[in-house]
N, C-alpha and C positions, 0 to 999 in steps of 0.2 A: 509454498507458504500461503498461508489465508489468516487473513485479521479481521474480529468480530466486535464489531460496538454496535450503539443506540445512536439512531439520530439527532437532529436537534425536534423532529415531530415524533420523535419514540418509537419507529421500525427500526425492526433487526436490518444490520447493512454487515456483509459481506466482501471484501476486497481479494483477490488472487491471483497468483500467477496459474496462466495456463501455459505449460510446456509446450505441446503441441501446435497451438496456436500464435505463440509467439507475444501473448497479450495481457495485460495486466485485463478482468473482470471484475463485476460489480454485481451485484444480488442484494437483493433487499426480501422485506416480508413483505411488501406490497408492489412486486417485482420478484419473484423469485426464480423467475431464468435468468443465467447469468450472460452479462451482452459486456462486450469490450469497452474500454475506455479512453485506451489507446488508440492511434490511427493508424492508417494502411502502409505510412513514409517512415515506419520505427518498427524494427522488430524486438521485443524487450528480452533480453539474453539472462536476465535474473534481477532477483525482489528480496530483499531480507525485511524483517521488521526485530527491532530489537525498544522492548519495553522495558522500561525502568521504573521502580518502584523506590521512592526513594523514602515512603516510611516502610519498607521491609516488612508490607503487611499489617501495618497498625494502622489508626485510624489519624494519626497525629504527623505529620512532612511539615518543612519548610517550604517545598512545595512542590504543585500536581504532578502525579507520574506522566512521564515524556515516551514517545513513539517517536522513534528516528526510522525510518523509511530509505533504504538503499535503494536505485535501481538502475540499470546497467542496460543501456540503449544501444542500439547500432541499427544504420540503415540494412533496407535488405537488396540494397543492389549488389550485384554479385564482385564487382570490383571493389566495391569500398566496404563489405562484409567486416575489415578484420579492423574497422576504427571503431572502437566501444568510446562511450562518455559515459562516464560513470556520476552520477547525482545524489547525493544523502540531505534528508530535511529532518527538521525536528518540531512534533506537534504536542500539542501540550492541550487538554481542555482549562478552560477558567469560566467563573461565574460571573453574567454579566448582571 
């Protein structure tokens, strides 16, 4: 999965999971390799993003559509592989 918005200085910014490497990435327009975000002591086992729109595409909500963010950690020592912690957040933009 990969999720795309605007910063708060106006580049494109990129977020994803890389399978193979075990790591949530970051990419930007003024950056655009993508370099880990995560560290060396968490391997990331999965990332959902689940957005919510809660004017259904109009221009009229009670209010701003929300970004909840799963993601599903576990160390990568080989004995403690099979304890996941699983983490879900909820982001929201506002006008300041």
């Amino acid at each position: 999965p990969v999720i795309y918005f605007k910063d708060a200085d106006g580049n494109d910014v990129a977020y994803a999971y890389d399978r193979a490497g075990k790591v949530i990435t970051r990419r930007s327009s003024s950056s655009p390799i993508p370099f880990p975000i995560t560290g060396n002591k968490a391997e990331v086992s999965g990332l959902q993003f689940l957005i919510t729109d809660p004017s259904g595409g109009t221009a009229v909500a009670a209010w701003p559509p929300r970004i909840t963010i799963a993601v599903s950690v576990n160390p990568p020592d080989l004995y403690l592989r099979d304890i996941v912690t699983n983490i879900q957040t909820t982001v929201s933009g506002r006008n300041l």
